[in-house]
C-alpha positions in Angstrom: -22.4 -3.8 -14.6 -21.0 -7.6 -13.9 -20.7 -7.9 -10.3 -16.9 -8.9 -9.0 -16.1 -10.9 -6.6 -13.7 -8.9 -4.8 -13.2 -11.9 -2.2 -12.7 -14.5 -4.3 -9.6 -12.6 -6.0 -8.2 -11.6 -2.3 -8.4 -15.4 -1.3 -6.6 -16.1 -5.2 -3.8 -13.5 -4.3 -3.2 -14.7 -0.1 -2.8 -18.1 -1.4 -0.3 -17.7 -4.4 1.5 -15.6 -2.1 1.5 -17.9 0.8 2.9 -21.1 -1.6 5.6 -18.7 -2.6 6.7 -17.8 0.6 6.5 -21.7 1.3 8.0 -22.7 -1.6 11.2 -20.5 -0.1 12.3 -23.6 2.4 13.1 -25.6 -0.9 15.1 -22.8 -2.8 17.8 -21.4 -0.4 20.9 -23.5 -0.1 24.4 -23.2 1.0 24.5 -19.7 -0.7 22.1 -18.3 2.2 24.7 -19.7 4.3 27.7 -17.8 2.8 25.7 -14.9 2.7 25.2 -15.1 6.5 28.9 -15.9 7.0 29.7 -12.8 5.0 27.8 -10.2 7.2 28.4 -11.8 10.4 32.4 -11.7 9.9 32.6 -8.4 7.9 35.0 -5.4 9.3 32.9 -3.2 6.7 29.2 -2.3 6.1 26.4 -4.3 4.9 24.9 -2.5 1.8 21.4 -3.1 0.0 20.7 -1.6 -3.5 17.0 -1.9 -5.9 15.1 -0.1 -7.8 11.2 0.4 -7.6 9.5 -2.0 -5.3 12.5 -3.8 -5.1 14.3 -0.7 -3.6 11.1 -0.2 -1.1 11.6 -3.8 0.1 15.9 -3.5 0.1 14.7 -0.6 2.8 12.6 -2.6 4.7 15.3 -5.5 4.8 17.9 -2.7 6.3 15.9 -1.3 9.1 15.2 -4.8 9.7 19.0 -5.8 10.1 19.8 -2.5 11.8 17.3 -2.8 14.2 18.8 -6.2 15.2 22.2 -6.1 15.3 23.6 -6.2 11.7 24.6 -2.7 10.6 22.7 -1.9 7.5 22.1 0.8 5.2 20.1 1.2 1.8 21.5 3.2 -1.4 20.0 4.2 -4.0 21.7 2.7 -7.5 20.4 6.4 -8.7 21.6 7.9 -6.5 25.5 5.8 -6.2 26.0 6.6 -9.8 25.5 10.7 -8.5 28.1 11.2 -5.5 27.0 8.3 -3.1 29.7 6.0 -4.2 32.0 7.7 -2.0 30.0 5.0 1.0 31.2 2.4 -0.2 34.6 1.2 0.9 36.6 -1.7 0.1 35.6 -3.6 3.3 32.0 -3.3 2.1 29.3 -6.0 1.1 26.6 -4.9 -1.5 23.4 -7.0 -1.8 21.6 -6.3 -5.0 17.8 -7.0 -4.9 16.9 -7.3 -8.9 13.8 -9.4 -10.2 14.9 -9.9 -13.1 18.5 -9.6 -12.4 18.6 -6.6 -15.2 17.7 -3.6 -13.9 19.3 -0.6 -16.3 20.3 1.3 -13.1 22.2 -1.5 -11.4 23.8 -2.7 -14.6 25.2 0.5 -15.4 27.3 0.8 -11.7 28.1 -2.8 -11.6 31.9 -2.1 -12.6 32.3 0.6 -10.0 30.2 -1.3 -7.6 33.0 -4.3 -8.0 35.8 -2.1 -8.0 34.3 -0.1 -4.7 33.5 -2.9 -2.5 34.8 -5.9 -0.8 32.2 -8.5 -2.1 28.9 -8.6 -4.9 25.7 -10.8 -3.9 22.8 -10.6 -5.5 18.6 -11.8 -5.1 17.2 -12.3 -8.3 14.8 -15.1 -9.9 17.1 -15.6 -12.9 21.0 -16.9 -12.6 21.5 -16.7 -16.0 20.9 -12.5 -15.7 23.6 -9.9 -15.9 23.4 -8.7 -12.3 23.7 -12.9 -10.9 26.3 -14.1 -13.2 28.5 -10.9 -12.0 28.1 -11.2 -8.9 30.1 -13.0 -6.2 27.3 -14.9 -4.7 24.0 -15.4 -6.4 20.8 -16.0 -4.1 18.0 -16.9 -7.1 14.3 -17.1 -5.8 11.2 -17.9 -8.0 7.6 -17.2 -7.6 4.8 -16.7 -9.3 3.3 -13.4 -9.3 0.1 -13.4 -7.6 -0.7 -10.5 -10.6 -2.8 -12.4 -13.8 -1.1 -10.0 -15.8 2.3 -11.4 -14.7 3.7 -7.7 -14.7 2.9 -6.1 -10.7 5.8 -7.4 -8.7 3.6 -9.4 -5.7 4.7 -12.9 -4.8 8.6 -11.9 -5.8 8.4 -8.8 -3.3 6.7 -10.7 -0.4 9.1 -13.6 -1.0 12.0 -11.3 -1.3 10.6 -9.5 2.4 10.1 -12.8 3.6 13.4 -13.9 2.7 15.0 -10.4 4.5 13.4 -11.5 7.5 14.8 -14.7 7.6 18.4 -13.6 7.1 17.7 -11.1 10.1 16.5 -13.4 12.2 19.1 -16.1 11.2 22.4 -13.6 11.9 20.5 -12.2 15.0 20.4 -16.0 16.7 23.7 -16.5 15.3 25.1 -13.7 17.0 23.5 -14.1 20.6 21.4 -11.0 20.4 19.5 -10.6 23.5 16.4 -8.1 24.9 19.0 -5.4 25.8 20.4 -5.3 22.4 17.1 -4.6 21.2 16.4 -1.9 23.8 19.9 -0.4 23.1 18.8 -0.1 19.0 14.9 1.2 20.3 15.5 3.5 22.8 12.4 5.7 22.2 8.9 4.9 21.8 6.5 2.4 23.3 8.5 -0.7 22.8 11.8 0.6 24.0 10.0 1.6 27.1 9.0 -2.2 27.4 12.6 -3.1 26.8 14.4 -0.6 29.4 11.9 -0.3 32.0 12.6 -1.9 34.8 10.4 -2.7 38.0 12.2 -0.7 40.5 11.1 2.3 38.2 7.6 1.5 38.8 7.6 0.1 42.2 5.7 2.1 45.6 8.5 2.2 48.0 8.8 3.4 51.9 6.0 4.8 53.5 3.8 4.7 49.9 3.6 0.8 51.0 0.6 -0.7 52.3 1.8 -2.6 55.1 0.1 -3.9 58.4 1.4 -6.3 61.3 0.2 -10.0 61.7 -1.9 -9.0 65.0 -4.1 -5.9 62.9 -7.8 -6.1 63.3 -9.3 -6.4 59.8 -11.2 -3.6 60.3 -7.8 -1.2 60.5 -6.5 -3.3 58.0 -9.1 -2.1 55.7 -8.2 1.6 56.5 -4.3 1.1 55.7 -6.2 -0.3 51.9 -7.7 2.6 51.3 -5.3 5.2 52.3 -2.0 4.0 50.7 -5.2 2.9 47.0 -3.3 -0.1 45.9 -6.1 -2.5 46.4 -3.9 -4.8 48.7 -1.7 -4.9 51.7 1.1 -6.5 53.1 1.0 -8.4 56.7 4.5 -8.1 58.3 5.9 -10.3 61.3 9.5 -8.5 62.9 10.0 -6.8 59.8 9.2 -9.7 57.3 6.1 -10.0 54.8 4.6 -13.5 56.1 1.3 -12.6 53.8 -0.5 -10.7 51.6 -4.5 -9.4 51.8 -6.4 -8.2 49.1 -9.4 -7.4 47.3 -10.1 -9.9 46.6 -9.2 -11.7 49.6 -12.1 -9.3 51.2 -14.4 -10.0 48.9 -14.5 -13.7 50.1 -14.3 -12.3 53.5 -17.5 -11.1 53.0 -19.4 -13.8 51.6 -18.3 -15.7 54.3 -19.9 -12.8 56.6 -17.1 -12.5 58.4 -16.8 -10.0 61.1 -14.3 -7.3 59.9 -14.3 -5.8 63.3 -13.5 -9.4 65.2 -11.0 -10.8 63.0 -7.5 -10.2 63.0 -5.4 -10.1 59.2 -3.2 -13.4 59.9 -6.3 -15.3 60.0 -7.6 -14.6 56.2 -4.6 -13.3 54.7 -2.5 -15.3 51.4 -0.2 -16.7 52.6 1.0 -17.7 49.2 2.1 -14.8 47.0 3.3 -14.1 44.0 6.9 -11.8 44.2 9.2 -11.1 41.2 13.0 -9.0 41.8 13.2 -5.0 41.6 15.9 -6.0 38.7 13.5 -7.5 36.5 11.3 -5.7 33.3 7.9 -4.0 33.8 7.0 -6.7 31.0 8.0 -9.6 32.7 6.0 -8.1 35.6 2.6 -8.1 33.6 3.5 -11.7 32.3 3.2 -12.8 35.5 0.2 -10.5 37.2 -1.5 -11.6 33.3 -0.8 -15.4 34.2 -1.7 -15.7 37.6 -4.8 -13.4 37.3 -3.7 -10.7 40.4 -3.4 -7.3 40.3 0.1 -6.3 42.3 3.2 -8.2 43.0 5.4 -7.9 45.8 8.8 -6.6 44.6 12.0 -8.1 46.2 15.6 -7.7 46.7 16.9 -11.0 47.0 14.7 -12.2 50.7 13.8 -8.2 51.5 10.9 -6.8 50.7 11.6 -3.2 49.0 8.2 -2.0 46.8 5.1 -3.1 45.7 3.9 -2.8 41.7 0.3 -2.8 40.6 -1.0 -3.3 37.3 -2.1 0.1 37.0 1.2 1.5 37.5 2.2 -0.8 34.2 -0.8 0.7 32.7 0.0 4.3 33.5 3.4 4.0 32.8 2.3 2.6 29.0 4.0 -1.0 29.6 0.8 -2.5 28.5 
């Protein structure tokens, strides 16, 4: 048996696929932007319809707008023409997602599609088809299939994802739509944590603090470190943290040979530390402990010091 090069064809298909999705800059035009203008200012909802892949991809495009801020939902043409008609209103839009701009099971609702809903617009890589010419906008993309047969639907699907993504991402700018929209929308689940979670949530507070005064022999200091097992601890003056000392702030300590038990904490404590507000994300938390290379960050209140967050507390809490 002829041995294949199974690389050679993978390299074939990522390349065909990637011109196609390049060659996407050069076919939308001011039709993308009606489109856009459409969802963004509709009172009704925003509809997508295919068959086959096409109808796999239509369902990816309308968890991708739902999940950012342009309701969406996905009907089955099958399924319309059987009782699901009755979701479509006359404030509606419909987007049709057709290849070939002929599918049987589109065709055959496209009356009572018009009739039903506020507005037709269609994807397809032909103008000329049934399902463009009757429809009130026509968006027409061409690719080559990446499939030497010509007949697996590859380079139109990923082009026709690609192109979904780019109208969610072009209404969600449009719009404004910010981190908390996306938490509101993702609620559950590891990334809505990372979304809602806040640094207050996290944070050591009151007596769980690590704290010592200016005057503390290094030596105690050390104690307070390992009781309160956050790795650091905060140097105070009247009530006010004038410096941090940590770790690693021991560890050169001790390769200076420094006597724990004759040195007080103001004298090889860091001065300069990193802080972030109690308001802020966990995520924006590890962005800075990831950036800077530390460990904890002192949490603040405007000029009070109210908590302390490590990065295992991110970690156990599944921020990162």
């Amino acid at each position: 048996m002829k041995k294949f090069d199974y690389i050679k064809s993978a390299k074939r298909t990522f390349k065909i696929e990637a011109d196609a999705i390049k060659d996407l800059s050069s076919q939308i035009d001011k039709n993308f932007t009606l489109l856009c203008e459409s969802i963004r200012f509709s009172e009704g909802k925003f509809i997508i319809m295919g068959v086959g892949k096409s109808g796999h991809i239509g369902q990816k495009i309308s968890a991708t707008l739902s999940s950012t801020g342009t309701g969406s939902i996905f009907i089955h043409p099958t399924e319309a023409a059987h009782g699901d008609m009755g979701l479509i209103s006359k404030k509606d839009i419909i987007f049709l997602i057709s290849n070939s701009g002929e599918t049987d099971e589109i065709i055959n609702i496209l009356p009572s599609l018009k009739r039903s809903s506020k507005k037709l617009i269609s994807l397809t890589s032909n103008p000329k088809s049934t399902i463009a010419k009757t429809c009130d906008i026509s968006i027409v993309i061409k690719s080559e299939e990446a499939c030497p047969l010509d007949l697996a639907p590859t380079s139109s699907t990923t082009s026709a994802l690609a192109f979904g993504d780019a109208l969610a991402i072009a209404l969600l700018e449009a719009k404004g739509f910010t981190k908390k929209d996306f938490a509101s929308s993702h609620p559950a689940g590891k990334l809505g944590k990372k979304l809602i979670t806040q640094v207050k949530h996290l944070m050591h507070t009151g007596k769980d603090i690590p704290k010592v005064s200016m005057g503390t022999n290094l030596s105690d200091a050390l104690i307070e470190i390992t009781a309160k097992n956050l790795g650091m601890t905060l140097v105070t003056s009247r009530n006010k943290v004038i410096g941090i000392f940590t770790d690693g702030d021991l560890r050169r300590c001790l390769n200076q040979k420094i006597d724990i038990n004759k040195t007080i904490i103001k004298d090889v404590m860091t001065k300069k530390f990193k802080t972030i507000e109690e308001e802020s994300l966990a995520i924006d938390a590890a962005e800075v402990m990831e950036n800077n290379k530390i460990f904890t960050l002192v949490v603040m209140n405007k000029n009070k010091n109210v908590g302390v967050l490590s990065m295992h507390d991110l970690i156990q809490a599944r921020i990162l």
